[in-house]
C-alpha positions as CSV (number, residue, x, y, z in Angstrom):
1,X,126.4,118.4,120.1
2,X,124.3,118.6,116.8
3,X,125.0,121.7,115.2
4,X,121.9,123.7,114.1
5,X,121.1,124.9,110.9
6,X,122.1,128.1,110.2
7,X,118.8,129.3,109.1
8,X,115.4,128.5,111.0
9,X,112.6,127.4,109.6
10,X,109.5,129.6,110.9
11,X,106.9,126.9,112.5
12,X,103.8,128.7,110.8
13,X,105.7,129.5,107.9
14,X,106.2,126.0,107.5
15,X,102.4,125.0,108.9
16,X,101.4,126.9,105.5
17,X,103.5,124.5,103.4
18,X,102.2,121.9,105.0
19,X,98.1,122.8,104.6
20,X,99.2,123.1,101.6
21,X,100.5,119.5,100.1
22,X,99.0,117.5,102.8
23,X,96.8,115.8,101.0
24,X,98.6,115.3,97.5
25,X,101.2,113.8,99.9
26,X,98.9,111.5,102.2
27,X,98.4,110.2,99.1
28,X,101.4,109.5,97.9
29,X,102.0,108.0,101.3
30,X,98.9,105.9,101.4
31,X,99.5,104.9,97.6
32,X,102.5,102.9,99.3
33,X,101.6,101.4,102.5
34,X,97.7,100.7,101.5
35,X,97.0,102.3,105.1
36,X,95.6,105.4,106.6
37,X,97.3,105.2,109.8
38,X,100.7,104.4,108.2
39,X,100.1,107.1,105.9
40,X,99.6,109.6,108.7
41,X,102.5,108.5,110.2
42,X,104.7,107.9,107.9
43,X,103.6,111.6,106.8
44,X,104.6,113.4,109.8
45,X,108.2,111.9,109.9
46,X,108.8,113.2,106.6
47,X,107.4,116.2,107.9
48,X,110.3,116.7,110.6
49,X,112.7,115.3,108.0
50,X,111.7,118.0,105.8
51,X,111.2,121.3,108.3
52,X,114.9,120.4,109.2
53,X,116.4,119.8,105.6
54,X,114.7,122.9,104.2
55,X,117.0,125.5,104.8
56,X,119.4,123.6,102.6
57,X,116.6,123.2,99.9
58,X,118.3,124.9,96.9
59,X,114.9,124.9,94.6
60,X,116.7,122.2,92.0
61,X,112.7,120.6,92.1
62,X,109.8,122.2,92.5
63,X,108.7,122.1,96.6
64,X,105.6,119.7,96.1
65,X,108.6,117.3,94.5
66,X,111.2,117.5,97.0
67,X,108.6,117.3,99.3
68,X,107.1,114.3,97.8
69,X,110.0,112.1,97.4
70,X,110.7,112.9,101.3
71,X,107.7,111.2,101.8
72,X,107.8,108.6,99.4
73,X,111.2,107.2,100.9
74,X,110.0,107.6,104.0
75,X,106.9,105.2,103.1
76,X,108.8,103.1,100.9
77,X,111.0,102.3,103.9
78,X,108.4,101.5,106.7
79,X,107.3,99.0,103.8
80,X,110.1,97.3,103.5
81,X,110.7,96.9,107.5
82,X,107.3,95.7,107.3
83,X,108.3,93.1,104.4
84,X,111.1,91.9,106.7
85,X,108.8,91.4,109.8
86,X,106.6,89.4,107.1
87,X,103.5,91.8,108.1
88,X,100.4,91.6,105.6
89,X,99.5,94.9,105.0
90,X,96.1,95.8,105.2
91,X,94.0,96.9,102.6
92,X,91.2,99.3,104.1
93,X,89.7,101.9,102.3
94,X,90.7,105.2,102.5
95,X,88.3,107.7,104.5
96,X,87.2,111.4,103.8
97,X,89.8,111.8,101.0
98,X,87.5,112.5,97.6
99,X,88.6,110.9,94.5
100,X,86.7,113.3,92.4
101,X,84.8,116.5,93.0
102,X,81.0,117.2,91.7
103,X,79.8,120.6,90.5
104,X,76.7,120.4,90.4
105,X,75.1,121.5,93.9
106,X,71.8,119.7,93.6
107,X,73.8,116.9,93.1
108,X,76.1,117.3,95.6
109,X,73.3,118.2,98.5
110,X,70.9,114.7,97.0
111,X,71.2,112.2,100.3
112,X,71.0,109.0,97.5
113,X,73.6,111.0,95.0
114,X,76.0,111.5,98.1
115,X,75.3,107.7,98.9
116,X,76.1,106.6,95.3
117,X,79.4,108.9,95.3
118,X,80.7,107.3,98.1
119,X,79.6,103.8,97.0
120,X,81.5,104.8,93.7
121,X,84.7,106.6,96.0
122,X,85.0,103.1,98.0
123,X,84.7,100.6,94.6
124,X,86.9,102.7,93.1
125,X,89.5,103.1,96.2
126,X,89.2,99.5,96.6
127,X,90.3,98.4,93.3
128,X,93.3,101.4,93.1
129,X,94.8,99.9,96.9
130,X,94.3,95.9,94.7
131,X,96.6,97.8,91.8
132,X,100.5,96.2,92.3
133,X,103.0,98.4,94.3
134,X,104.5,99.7,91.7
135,X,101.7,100.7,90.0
136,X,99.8,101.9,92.6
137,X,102.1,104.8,93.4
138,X,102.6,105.9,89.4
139,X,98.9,106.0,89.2
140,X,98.2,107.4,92.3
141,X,100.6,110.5,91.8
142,X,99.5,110.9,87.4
143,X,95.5,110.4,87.5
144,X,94.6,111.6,90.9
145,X,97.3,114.2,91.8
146,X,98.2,115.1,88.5
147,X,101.7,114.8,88.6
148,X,103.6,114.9,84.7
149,X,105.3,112.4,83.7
150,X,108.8,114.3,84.9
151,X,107.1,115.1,88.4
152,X,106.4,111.6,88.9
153,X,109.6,109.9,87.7
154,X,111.5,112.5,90.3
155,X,109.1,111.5,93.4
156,X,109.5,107.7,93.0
157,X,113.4,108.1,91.4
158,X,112.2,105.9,88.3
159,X,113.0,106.4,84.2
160,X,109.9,108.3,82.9
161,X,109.5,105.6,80.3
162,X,108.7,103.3,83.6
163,X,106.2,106.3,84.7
164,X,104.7,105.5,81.0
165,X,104.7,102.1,80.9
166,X,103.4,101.8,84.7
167,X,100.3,104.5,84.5
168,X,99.1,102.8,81.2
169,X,99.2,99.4,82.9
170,X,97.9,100.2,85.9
171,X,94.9,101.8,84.2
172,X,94.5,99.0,82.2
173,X,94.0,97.0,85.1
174,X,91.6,99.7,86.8
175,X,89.6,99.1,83.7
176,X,88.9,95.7,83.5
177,X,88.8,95.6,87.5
178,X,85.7,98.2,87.2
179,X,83.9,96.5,84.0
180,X,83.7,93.1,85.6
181,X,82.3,94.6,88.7
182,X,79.5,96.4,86.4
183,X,78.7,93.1,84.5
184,X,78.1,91.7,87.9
185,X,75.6,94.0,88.4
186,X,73.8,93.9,85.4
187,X,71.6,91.4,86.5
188,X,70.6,93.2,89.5
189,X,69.8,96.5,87.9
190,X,66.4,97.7,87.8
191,X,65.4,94.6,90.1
192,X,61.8,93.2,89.6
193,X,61.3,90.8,92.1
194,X,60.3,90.8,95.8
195,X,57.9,93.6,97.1
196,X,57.6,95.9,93.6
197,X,56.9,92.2,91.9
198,X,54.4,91.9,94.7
199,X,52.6,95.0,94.2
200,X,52.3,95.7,90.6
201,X,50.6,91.9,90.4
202,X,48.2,93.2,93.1
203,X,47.3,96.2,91.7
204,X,46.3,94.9,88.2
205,X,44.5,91.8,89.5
206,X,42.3,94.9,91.8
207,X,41.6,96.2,88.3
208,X,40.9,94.0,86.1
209,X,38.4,91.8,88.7
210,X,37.9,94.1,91.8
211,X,35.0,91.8,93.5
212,X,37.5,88.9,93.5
213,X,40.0,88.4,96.4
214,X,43.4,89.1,95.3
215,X,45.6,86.2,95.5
């Protein structure tokens, strides 16, 4: 018989914790597996693993650490099964978790701001779930979670000089991912043509000869 851990975990006690770090953890999850459903999944066994394995947690790391390299091992193995069972996995973009966070309550409440912020959220997901695997976690956990250098380096058990060398990369890449997709749309900014084309030509030729039939 599996013997039980001498102390129990209290289930709400432990529901705090996780409302807590759920979503700095999805993300670390997601980071890995480029999936939402995966991530929730992969999520919840670390979860268990963790609720059973905290009465031995001896406060070495901070929780959100510990916590976070449960999770990342967790997700770092369902990849690799994955890898074995040659399974693409599939790059969807992320749903209801915010990148970044407006102030400005006109802003946020504007139907075509809310529309551009997501449009921005999406491009930007996007080209963070393109970043390689091994820079897709770094940067997921140092720009959007705010992890330091140290924090990071304990999650995904690397040097910090990788952490370093990794987050500067992978921003590099995030960079020149996001200015090519502006120059693409520097042609179509401020478009001209089709029906505002139409009706500014209309409009002056009813000016400038209003007995003639507008062509």
């Amino acid at each position: 018989m599996k013997p039980q851990p001498s102390t129990k975990v209290d289930a709400r006690a432990f529901g705090r914790i996780m409302r807590e770090h759920n979503r700095m953890l999805f993300r670390t999850a997601r980071a890995i597996l480029r999936d939402d459903a995966e991530a929730e999944d992969a999520l919840q066994e670390a979860y268990v693993q963790a609720y059973h394995a905290l009465p031995s947690f001896r406060g070495e790391a901070k929780l959100s650490t510990w916590l976070a390299r449960i999770v990342a091992n967790e997700a770092l193995m369902r990849l690799r099964k994955q890898t074995r069972r040659a399974e693409i996995v599939p790059i969807q973009p992320a749903t209801g978790h915010e990148l970044e966070h407006v102030t400005d309550t006109d802003m946020h409440n504007a139907p075509d701001a809310s529309a551009e912020r997501k449009e921005m959220r999406l491009a930007l997901e996007s080209q963070i779930d393109a970043l390689p695997d091994n820079y897709r976690a770094v940067f997921m956990l140092r720009a959007v979670e705010e992890l330091s250098v140290e924090e990071t380096a304990a999650v995904l058990e690397i040097p910090p000089a990788t952490v370093r060398t990794r987050f500067f990369r992978a921003r590099s890449l995030l960079r020149e991912a996001l200015a090519q997709k502006i120059d693409l749309a520097y042609e179509d900014a401020f478009s001209f043509a089709g029906s505002r084309c139409d009706r500014i030509v209309a409009r002056v030729l009813e000016r400038i000869n209003p007995s003639k039939e507008t062509p």
